[in-house]
C-alpha positions in Angstrom: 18.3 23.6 36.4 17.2 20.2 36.5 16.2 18.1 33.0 13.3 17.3 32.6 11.7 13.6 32.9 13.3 11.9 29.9 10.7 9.9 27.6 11.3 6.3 26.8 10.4 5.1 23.0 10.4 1.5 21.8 10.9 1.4 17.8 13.1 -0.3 14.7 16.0 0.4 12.8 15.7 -0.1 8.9 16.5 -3.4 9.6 13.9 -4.2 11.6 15.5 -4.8 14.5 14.5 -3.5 17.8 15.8 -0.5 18.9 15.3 1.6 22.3 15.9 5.2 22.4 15.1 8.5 25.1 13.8 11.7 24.3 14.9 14.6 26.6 13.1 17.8 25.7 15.5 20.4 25.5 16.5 22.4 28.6 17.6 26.6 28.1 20.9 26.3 26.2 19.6 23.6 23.7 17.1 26.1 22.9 20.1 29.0 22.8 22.0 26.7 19.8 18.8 25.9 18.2 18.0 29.6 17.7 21.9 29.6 16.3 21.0 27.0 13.8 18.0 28.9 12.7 20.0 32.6 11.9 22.8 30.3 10.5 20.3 28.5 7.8 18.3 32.1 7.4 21.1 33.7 7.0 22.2 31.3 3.9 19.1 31.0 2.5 18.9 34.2 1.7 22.4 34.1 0.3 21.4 31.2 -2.0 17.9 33.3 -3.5 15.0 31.5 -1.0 12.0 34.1 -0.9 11.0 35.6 2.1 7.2 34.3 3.4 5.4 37.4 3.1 6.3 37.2 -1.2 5.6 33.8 -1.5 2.2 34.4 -2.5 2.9 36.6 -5.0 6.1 34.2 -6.4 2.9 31.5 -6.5 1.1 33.6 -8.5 3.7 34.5 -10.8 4.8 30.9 -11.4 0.8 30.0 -11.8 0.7 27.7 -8.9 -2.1 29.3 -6.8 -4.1 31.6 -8.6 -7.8 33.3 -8.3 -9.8 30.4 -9.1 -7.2 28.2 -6.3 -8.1 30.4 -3.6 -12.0 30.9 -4.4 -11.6 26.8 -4.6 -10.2 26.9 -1.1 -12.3 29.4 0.7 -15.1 27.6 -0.6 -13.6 23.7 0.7 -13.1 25.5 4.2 -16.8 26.8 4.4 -18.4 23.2 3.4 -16.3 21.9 6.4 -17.4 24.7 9.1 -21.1 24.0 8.0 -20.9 20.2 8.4 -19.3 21.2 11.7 -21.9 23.7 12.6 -24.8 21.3 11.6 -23.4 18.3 13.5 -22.9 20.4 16.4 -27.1 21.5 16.1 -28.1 18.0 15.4 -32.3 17.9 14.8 -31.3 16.1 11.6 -31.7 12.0 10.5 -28.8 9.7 11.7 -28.4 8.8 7.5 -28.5 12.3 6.5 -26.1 13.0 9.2 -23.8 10.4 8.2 -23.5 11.1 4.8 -22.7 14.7 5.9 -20.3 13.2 7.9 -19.2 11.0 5.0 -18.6 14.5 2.5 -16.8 16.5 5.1 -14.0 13.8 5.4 -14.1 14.0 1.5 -13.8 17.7 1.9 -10.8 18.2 4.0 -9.0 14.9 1.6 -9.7 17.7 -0.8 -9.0 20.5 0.8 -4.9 18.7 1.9 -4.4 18.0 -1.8 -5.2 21.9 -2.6 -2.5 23.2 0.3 -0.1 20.5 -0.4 1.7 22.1 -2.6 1.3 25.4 -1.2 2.6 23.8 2.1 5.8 22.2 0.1 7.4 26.0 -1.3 6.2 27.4 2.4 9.1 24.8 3.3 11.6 26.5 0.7 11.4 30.1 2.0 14.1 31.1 4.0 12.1 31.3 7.1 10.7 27.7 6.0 14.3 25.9 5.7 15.7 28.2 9.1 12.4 26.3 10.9 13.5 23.0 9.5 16.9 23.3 10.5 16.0 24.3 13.9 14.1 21.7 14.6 17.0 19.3 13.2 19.6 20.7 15.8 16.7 19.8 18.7 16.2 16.6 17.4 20.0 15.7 17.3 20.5 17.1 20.7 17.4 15.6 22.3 17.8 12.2 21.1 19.7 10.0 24.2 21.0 6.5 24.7 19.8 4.5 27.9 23.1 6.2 29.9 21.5 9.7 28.9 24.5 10.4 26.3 23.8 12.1 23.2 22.5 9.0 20.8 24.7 10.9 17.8 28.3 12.2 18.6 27.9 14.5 15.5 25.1 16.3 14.1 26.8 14.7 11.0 26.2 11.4 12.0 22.4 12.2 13.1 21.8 13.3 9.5 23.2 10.0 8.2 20.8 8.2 10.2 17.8 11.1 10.0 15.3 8.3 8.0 15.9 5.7 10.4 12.4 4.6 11.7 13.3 5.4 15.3 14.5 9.0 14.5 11.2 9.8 12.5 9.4 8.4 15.3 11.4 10.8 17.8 10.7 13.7 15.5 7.0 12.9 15.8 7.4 12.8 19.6 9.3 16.0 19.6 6.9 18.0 17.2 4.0 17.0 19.3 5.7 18.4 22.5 6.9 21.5 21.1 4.4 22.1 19.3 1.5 20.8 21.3 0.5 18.9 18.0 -2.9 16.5 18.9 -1.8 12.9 18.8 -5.4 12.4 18.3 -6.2 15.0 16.2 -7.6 12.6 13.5 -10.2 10.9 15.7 -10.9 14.2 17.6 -12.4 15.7 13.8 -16.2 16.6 14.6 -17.1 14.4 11.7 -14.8 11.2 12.8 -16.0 12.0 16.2 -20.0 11.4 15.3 -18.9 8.8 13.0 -17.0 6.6 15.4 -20.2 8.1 18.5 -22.8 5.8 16.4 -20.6 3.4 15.1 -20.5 3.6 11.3 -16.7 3.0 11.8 -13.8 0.7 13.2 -11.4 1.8 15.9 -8.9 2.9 12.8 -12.1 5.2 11.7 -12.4 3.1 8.7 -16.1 3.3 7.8 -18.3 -0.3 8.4 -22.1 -1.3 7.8 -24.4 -2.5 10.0 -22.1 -5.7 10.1 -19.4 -4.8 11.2 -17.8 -5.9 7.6 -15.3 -2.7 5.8 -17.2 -0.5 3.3 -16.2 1.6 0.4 -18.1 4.6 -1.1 -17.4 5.7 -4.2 -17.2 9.5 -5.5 -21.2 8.5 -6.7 -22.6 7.3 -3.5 -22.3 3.5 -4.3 -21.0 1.6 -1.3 -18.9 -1.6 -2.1 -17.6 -4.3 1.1 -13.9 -4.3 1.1 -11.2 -6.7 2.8 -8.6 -5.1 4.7 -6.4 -4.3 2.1 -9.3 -2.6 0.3 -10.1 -5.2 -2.3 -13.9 -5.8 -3.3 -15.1 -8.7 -1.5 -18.5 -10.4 -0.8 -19.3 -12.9 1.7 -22.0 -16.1 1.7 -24.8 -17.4 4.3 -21.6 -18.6 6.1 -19.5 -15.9 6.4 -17.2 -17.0 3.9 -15.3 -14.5 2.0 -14.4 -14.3 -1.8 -12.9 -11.6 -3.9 -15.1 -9.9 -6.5 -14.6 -7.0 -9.2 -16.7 -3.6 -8.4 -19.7 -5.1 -10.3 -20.3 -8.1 -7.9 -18.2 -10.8 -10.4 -16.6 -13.5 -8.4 -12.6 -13.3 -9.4 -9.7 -15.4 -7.9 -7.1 -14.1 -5.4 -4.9 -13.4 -8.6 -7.7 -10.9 -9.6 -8.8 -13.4 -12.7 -12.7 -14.2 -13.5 -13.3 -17.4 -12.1 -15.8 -18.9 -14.9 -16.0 -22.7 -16.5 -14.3 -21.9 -19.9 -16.3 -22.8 -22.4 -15.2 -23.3 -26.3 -16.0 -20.5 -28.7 -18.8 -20.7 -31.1 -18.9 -19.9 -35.1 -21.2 -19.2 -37.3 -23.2 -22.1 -37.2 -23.7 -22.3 -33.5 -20.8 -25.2 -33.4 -18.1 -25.7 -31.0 -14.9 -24.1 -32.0 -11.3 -26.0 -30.9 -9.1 -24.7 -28.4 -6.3 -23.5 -30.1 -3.0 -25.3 -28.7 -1.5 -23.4 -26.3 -4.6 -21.3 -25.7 -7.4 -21.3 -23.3 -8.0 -21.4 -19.5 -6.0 -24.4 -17.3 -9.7 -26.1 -17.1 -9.7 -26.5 -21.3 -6.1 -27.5 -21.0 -6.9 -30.3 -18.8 -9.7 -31.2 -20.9 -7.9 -32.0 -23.7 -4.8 -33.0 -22.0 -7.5 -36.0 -20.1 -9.0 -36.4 -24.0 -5.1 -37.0 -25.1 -4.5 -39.5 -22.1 -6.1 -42.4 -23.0 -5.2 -42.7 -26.7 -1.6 -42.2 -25.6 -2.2 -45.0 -23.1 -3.3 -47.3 -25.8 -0.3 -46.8 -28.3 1.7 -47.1 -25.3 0.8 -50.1 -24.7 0.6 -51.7 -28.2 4.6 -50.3 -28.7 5.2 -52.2 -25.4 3.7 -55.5 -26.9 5.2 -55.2 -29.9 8.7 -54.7 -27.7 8.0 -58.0 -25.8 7.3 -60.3 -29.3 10.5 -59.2 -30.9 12.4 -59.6 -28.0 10.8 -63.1 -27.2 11.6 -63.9 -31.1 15.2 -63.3 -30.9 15.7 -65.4 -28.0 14.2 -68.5 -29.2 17.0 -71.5 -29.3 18.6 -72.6 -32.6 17.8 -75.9 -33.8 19.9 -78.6 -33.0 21.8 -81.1 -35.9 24.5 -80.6 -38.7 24.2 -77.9 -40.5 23.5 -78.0 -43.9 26.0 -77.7 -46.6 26.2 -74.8 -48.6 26.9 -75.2 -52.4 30.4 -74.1 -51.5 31.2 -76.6 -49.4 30.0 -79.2 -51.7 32.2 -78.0 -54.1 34.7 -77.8 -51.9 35.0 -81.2 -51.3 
């Protein structure tokens, strides 16, 4: 049987070096060991206590992780979603009232991954949960090639060294997708995105924009805020200029810090209050340093004069002559 066409992937190692890999889907006998490598793992999971599927709800239960009030939670999530989608799909409705429905069904599926995501992590425990993930491993590690179409791993030991290697979790994506006939797109093809993206109140990423084109926020109350691309509040002038601001609209530096003329506090009397030394913003600082400046000067310069006279004084020649006699000498002679 021949193998099918091999597919070419361009990625990193953890290094960040470039790194060019094949994926071969697997062919009848890779499929034959895979199913090996699925009993084998079943097989000890059980051995080692994992729960079958079909008790896992009750074992949720038990251990109170998804209870009554969970699932009434989730059934409701799920219906909001299907009536955005069946409302959408009717139209008859006003573009804004449309896009905030839009707007609340993307915050109802966030909500509704956070209420299966742990459900979805003990699914992965079961014994027909680790079998899956270990027969998807053994595809993985026998799928992956080098440009000669070698295996890329001599040893499913050395594949698992190397398993979070950015090129391997990019393969595994590849894989799942083909196996699994997973939507690449499946994001963008979401009825909401797809309206969303349709009238353009988002980017090519499906982050949500305004009328100019400039990244928006909107909080769990409605408000919308403009944000940069790394989601910080911004706000922008006549110009197009961009600065950084707090959620209130209050210009702050790049650092995150209120960008105000300090001004000295006040007491009692309405009178200015000294910065304390040490204290204050870099603008008070320099205020006092430039205060401080020209007094230093000035001593400076008198200790320099002062420097000059007595150095000019002991220099001055000694008188020429005899010297005097002292009372000593007299004496002396």
């Amino acid at each position: 049987m021949a193998k099918l066409k091999r597919i070419k992937l361009e990625s990193i190692d953890s290094k960040g070096d470039k790194k060019t890999i094949y994926l071969q889907l697997p062919d009848s006998e890779e499929n034959k060991e895979a199913q090996l490598a699925y009993n084998r793992a079943f097989r000890e999971a059980l051995q080692s206590g994992a729960v079958l599927r079909q008790k896992l709800n009750k074992v949720m239960e038990e251990q109170g992780v998804w209870d009554d009030a969970k699932e009434a939670e989730y059934n409701t999530v799920l219906e909001q979603i299907h009536e955005g989608e069946r409302t959408l799909s009717k139209g008859g409705i006003s573009l804004n009232e449309a896009r905030e429905l839009a707007i609340e069904m993307r915050k109802c599926r966030t909500e509704f991954r956070a209420l299966i995501a742990e459900r979805s992590s003990m699914d992965s425990n079961t014994a027909e949960g680790q079998a899956d993930n270990e027969r998807f491993s053994h595809l993985l590690y026998a799928c992956l090639k080098d440009d000669k179409g070698a295996k890329l791993f001599k040893t499913k030991e050395d594949y698992e060294k190397k398993a979070t290697e950015p090129y391997v979790i990019q393969a595994a994506g590849e894989l799942a997708e083909k196996l699994y006939g997973l939507d690449p797109n499946y994001e963008k093809n979401l009825p909401e995105n797809k309206f969303l993206q349709s009238y353009k109140f988002t980017d090519h990423a499906l982050r949500l924009i305004n009328d100019n084109g400039h990244l928006i926020d909107i909080d769990e109350e409605g408000v919308e805020r403009l944000i940069d691309e790394n989601g910080r509040f911004v706000t922008y002038d006549k110009e197009g200029g961009q600065s950084f601001v707090d959620k209130d609209g209050n210009v702050v530096t790049e650092e995150g810090d209120y960008d105000n003329e300090f001004k000295p506090f006040l007491d009692a009397k309405g009178k200015e209050v000294p910065v304390p030394e040490g204290e204050g913003d870099d603008e008070a600082e320099a205020q006092v340093k430039e205060t401080a400046e020209p007094e230093a000067k000035v001593e400076a310069e008198a200790e320099t004069e002062e420097v000059k006279e007595e150095t000019a004084e002991k220099k001055k020649p000694a008188k020429r002559g005899r010297p005097k006699k002292t009372q000593s000498e007299t004496q002396t002679e």
